[in-house]
N, CA and C atoms as a LAMMPS dump frame, in Angstrom:
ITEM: TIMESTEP
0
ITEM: NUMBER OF ATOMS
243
ITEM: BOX BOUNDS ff ff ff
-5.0000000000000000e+02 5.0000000000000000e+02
-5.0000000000000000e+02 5.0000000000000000e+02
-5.0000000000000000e+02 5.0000000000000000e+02
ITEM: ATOMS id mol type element x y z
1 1 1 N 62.279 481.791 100.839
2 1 2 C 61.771 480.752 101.71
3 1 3 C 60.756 481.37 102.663
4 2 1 N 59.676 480.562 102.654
5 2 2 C 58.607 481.081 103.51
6 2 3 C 58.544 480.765 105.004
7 3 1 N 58.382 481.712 106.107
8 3 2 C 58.72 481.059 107.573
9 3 3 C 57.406 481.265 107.693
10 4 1 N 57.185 480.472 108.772
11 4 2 C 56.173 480.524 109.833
12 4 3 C 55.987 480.379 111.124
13 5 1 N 55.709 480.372 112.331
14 5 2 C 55.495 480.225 113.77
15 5 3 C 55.423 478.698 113.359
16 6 1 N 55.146 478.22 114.759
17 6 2 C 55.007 476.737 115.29
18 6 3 C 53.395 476.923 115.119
19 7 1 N 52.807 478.035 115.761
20 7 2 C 51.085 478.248 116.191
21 7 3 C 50.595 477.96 114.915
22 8 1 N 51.533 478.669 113.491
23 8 2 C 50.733 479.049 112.548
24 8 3 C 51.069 477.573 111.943
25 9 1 N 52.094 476.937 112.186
26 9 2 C 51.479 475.806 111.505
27 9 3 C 50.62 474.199 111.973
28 10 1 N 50.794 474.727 113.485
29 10 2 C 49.776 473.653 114.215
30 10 3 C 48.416 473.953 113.574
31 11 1 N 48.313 475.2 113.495
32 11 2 C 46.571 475.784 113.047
33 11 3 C 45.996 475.398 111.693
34 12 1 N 47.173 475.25 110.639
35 12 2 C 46.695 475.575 109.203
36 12 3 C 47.983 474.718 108.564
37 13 1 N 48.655 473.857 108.893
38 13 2 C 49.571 473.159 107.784
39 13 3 C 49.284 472.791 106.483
40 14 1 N 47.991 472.371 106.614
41 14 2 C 47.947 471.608 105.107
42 14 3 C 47.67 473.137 104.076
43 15 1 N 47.379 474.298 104.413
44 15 2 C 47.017 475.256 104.015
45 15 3 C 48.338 475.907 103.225
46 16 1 N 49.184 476.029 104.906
47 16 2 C 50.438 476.864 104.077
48 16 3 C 51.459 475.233 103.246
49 17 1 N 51.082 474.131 103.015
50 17 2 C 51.654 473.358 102.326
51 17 3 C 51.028 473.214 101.156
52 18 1 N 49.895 473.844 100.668
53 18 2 C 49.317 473.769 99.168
54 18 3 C 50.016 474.942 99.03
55 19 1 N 50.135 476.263 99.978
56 19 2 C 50.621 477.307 98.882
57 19 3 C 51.513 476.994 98.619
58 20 1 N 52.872 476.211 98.44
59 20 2 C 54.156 476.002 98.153
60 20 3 C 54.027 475.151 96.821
61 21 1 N 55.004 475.843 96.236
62 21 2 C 55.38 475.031 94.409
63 21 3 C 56.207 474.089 94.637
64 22 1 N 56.17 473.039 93.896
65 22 2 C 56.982 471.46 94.163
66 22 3 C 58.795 472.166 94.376
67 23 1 N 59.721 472.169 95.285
68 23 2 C 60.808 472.3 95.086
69 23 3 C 61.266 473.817 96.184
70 24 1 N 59.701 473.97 96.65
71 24 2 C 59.997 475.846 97.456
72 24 3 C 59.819 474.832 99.133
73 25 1 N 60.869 475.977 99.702
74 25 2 C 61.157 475.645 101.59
75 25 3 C 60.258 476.254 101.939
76 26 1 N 59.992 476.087 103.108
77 26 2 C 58.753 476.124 104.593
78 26 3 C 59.622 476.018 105.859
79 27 1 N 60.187 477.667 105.876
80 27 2 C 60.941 477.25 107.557
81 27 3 C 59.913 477.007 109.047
82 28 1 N 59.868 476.548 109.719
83 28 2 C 58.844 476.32 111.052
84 28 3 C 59.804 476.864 112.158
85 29 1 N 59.375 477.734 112.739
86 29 2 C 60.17 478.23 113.647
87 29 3 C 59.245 478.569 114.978
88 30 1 N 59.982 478.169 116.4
89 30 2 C 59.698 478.336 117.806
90 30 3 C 60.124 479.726 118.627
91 31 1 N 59.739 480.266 118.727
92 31 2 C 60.843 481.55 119.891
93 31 3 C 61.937 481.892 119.225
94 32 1 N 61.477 482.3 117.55
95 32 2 C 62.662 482.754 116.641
96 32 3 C 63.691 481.326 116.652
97 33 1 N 63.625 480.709 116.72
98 33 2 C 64.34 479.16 116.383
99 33 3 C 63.698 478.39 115.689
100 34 1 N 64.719 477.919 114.352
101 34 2 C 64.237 477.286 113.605
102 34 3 C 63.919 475.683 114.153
103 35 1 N 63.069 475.044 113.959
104 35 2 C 62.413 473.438 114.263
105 35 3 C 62.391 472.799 113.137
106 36 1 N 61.912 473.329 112.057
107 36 2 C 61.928 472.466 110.731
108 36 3 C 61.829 472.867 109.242
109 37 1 N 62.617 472.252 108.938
110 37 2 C 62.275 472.959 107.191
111 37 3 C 61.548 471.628 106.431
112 38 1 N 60.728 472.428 105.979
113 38 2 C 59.784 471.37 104.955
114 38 3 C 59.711 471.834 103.69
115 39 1 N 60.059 470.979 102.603
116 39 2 C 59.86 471.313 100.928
117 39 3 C 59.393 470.282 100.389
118 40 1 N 58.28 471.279 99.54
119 40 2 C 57.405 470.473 99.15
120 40 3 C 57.661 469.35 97.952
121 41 1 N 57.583 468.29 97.707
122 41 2 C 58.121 467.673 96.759
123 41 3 C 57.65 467.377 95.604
124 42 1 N 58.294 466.945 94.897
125 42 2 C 57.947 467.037 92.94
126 42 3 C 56.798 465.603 92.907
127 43 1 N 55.912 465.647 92.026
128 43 2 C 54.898 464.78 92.045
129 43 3 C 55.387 463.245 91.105
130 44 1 N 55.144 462.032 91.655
131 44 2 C 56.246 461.094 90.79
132 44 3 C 54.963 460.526 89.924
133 45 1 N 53.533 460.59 90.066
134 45 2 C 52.668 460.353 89.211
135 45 3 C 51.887 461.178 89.253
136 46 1 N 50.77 460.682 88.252
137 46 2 C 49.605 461.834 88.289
138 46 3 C 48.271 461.279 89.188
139 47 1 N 47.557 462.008 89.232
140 47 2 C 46.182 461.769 90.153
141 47 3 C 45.031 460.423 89.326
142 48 1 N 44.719 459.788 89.65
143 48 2 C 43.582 458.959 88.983
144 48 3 C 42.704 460.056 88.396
145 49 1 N 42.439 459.431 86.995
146 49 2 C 41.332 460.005 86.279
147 49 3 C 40.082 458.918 85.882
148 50 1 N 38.748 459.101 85.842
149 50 2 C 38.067 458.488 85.717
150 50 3 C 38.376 458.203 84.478
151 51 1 N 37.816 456.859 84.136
152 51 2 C 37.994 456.291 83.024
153 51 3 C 39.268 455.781 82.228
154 52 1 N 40.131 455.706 83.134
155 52 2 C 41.442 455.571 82.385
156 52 3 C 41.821 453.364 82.309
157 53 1 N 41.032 453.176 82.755
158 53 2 C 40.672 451.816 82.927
159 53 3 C 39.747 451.301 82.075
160 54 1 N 39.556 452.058 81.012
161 54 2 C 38.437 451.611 80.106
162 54 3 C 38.785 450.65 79.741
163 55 1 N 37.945 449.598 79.094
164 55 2 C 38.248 448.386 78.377
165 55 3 C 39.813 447.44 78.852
166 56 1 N 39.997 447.598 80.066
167 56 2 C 41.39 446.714 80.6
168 56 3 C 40.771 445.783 81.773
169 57 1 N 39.556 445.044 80.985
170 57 2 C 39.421 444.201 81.987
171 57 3 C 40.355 443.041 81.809
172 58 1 N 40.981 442.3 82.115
173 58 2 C 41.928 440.908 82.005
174 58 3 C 41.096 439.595 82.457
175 59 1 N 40.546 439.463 83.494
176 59 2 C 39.688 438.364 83.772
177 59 3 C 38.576 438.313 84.705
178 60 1 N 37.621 437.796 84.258
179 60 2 C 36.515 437.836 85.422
180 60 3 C 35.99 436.049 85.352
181 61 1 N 35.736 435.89 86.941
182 61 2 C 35.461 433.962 86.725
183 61 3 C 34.122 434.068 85.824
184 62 1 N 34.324 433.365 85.342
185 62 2 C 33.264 432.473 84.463
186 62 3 C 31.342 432.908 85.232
187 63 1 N 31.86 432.583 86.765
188 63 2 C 30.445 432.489 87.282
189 63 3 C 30.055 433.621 88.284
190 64 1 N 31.158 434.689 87.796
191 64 2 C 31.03 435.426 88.848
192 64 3 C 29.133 436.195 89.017
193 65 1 N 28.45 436.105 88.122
194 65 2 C 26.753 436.08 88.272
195 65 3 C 26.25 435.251 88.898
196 66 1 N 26.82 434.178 89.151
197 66 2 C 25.795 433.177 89.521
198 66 3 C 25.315 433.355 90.98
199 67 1 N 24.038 432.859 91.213
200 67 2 C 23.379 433.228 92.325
201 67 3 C 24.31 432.7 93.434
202 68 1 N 24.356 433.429 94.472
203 68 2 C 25.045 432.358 95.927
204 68 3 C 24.331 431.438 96.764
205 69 1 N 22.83 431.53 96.155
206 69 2 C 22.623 430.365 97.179
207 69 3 C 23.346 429.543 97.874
208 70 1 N 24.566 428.6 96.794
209 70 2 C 25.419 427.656 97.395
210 70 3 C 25.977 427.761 98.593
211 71 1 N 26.432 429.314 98.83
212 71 2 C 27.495 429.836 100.031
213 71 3 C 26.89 429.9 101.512
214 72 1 N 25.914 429.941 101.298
215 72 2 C 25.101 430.181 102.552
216 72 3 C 24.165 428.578 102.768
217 73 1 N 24.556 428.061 104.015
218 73 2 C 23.515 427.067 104.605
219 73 3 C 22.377 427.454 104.961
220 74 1 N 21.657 426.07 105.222
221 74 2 C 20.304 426.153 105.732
222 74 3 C 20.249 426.945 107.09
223 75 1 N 20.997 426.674 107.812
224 75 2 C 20.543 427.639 109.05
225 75 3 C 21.026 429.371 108.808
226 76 1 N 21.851 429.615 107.728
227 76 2 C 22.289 431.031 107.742
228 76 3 C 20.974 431.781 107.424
229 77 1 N 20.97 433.492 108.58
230 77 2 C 20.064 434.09 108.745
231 77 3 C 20.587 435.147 107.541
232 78 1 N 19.734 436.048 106.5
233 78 2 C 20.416 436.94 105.337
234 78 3 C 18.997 437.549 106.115
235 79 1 N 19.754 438.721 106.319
236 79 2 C 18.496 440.354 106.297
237 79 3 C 18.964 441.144 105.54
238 80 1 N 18.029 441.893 105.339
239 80 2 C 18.214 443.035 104.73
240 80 3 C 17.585 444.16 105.219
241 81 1 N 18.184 445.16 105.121
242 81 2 C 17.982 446.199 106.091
243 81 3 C 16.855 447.089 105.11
């Protein structure tokens, strides 16, 4: 189990929490007193990958092209920057 100060992990947590393997402790300790144990946990999915959504479209409206003129009244101001 890996310890560390309080300093060292106010400074750098997310640092010493990548070095840890899913299932390894992280003692946090104050004036030689332990404050917290942290373990890192097992991953319950995986990360998004591009493209994994290929061809799963299910529905799109009918008109979703159509111009909006309709939505906007006569007095609405449209800029463009």
């Amino acid at each position: 189990m890996t310890t560390i100060t309080l300093a060292e992990a106010q400074a750098d947590l997310l640092r010493w929490i990548d070095q840890l393997l899913p299932g390894d402790e992280m003692l946090i300790v104050d004036c030689g007193e332990p404050l917290a144990q942290v373990r890192k946990a097992h991953r319950t999915t995986t990360p998004c990958q591009a493209g994994t959504a290929k061809d799963q479209i299910l529905w799109i409206a009918p008109d979703f092209d159509a111009p909006l003129d309709e939505i906007f009244d006569q007095n609405c101001v449209v800029r463009s920057w």
